[in-house]
C-alpha positions in Angstrom: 20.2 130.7 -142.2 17.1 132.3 -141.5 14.1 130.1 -141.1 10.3 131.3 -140.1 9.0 128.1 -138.5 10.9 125.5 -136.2 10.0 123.2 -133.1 12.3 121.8 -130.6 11.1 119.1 -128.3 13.0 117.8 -125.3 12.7 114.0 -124.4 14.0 112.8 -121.2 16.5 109.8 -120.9 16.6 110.2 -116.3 16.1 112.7 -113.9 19.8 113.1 -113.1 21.9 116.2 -113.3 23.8 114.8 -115.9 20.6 113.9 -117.7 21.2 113.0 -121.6 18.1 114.4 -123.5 17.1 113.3 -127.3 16.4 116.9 -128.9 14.2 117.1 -132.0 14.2 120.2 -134.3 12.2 120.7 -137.4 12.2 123.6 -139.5 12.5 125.0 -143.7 14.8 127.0 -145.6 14.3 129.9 -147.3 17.0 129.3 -149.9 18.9 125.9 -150.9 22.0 127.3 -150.0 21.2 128.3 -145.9 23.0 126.9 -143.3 21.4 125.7 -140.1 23.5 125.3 -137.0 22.5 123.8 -133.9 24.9 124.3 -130.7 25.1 121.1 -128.0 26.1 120.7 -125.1 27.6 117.1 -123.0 28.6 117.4 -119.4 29.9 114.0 -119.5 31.4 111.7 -122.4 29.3 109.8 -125.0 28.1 108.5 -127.8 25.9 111.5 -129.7 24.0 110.6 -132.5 22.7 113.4 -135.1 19.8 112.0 -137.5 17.6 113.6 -140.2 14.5 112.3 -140.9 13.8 114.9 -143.6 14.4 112.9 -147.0 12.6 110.3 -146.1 10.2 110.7 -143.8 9.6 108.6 -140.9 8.7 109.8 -136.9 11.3 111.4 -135.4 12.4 110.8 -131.4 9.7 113.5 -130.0 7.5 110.7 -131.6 6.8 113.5 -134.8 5.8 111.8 -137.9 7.7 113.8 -140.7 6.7 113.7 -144.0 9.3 112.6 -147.0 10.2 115.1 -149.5 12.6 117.4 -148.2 16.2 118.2 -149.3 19.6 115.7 -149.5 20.9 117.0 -146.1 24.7 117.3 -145.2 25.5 117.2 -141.7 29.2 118.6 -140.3 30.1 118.5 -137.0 32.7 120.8 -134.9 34.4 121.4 -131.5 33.8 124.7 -130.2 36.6 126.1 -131.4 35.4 125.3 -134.8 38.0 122.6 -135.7 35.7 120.0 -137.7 35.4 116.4 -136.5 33.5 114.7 -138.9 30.8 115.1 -141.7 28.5 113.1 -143.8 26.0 113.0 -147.1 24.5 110.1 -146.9 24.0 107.6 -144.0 23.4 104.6 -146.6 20.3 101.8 -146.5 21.9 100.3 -143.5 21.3 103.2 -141.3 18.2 105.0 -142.8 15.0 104.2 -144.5 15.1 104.8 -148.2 12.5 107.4 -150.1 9.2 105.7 -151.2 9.8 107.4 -154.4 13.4 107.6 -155.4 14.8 104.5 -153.3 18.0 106.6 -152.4 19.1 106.4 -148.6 20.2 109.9 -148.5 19.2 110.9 -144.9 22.0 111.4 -142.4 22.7 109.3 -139.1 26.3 109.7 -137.7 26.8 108.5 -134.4 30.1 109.8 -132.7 31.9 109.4 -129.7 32.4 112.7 -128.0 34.4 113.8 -124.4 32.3 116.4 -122.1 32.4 120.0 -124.0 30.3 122.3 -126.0 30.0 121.4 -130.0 28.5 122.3 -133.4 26.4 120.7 -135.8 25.1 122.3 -139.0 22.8 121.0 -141.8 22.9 121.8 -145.4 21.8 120.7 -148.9 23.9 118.9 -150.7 26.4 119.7 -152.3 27.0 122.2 -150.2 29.9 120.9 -147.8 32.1 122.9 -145.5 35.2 124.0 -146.5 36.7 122.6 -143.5 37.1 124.2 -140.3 33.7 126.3 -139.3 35.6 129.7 -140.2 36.8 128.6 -143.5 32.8 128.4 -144.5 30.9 126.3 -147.0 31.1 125.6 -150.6 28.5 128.3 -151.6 28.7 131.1 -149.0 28.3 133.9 -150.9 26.0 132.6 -153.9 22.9 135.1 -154.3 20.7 132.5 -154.8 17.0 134.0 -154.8 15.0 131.5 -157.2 14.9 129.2 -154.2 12.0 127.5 -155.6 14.1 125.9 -158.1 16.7 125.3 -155.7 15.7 122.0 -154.3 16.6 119.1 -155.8 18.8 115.9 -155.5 21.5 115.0 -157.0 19.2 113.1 -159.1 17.5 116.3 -160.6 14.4 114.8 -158.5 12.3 118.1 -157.2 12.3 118.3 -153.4 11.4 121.3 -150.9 12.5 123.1 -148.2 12.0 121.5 -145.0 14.2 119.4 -142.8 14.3 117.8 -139.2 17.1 116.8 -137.3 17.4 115.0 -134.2 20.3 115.4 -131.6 20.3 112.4 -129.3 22.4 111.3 -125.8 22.9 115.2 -124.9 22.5 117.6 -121.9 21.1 120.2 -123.8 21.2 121.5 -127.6 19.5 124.7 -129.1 19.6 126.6 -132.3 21.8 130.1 -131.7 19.9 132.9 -130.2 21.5 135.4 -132.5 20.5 133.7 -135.8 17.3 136.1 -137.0 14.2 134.7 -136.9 15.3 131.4 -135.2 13.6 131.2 -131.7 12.7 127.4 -131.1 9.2 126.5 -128.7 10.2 123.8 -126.5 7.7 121.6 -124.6 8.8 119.8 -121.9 7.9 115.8 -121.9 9.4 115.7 -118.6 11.4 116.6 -115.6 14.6 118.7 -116.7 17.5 118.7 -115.6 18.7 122.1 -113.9 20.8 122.9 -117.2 18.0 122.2 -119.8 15.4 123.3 -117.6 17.1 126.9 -117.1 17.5 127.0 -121.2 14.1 126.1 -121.7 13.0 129.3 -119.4 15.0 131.3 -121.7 13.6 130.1 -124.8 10.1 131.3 -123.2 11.1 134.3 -122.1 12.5 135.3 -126.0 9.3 134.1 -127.2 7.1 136.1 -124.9 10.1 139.2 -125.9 9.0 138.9 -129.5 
């Protein structure tokens, strides 16, 4: 879970307290079987769409143009109690682009109705799903798997690498846990926040400016 680069870029929906922001967050692993988790937040009910961009390539909603190449990604979302809602491998041609080289659709776009609350997301490679519920893990917690360079291909035995981006879209706020090593995000602002995400984006700063 530990990663040594990321970007997370808010873009504004309204100026309203209850302001829905598209979040963007781009980042690499360091080996094929890492986690990433993302926290969100929704002060009212909606419809939250999680998208990779990753496999594919394409520009993401901070208007990023990512490049294709990366992993198969595996998206599972949960409540904050860790009870799992849904999760997904591949989104399919009707939903993302395929890969200019090996035509497979294997980004991820789920789009899920959601009442007010705090939630989870995480991405991995596949095949590594979750087990279930967040405390029941994922299919390779434990594996010691240091020839990471090696570890990065599709199911297709097509080589890939490390890096991934992930959108999280209709939200009031989203940010990658502050006690995950190494993960402290650099947001810039495209706009007026709202008092929530303006107060985490002063946070994020001031952990920045810490380290």
């Amino acid at each position: 879970m530990k990663l040594k680069q990321l970007f997370a870029i808010a873009l504004l929906g309204s100026a309203s307290l209850a302001q829905a922001a598209n979040l963007s967050f781009t980042g690499n692993f360091t080996y094929d079987n890492d986690v990433q988790r993302f926290n969100f937040t929704l002060t009212e009910a909606g419809t939250v769409t999680l998208r990779s961009w990753s496999y594919a390539g394409g520009v993401n909603a901070a208007g990023q143009t990512i490049l294709r190449g990366g992993f198969d990604p595996i998206l599972a979302l949960f409540s904050a109690d860790g009870t799992r809602i849904a999760e997904q491998d591949d989104a399919g041609c009707s939903l993302v682009d395929p890969d200019a080289v090996t035509g497979s659709c294997w980004d991820v776009n789920r789009s899920e109705d959601l009442l007010a609350g705090n939630y989870i997301v995480t991405i991995q490679q596949y095949s590594n799903f979750s087990r279930g519920n967040l405390s029941a893990g994922y299919t390779y917690d434990g594996v010691d798997n240091r020839n990471f360079r090696d570890g990065f291909v599709d199911e297709n035995g097509d080589r890939r690498d490390s890096h991934w981006a992930f959108d999280i879209l209709n939200v009031t706020s989203a940010e990658i846990p502050p006690d995950e090593p190494g993960e402290v995000p650099e947001p810039a602002s495209l706009g007026l926040l709202a008092a929530g995400t303006a107060g985490l984006a002063m946070a994020r700063r001031r952990r920045k400016l810490q380290a």
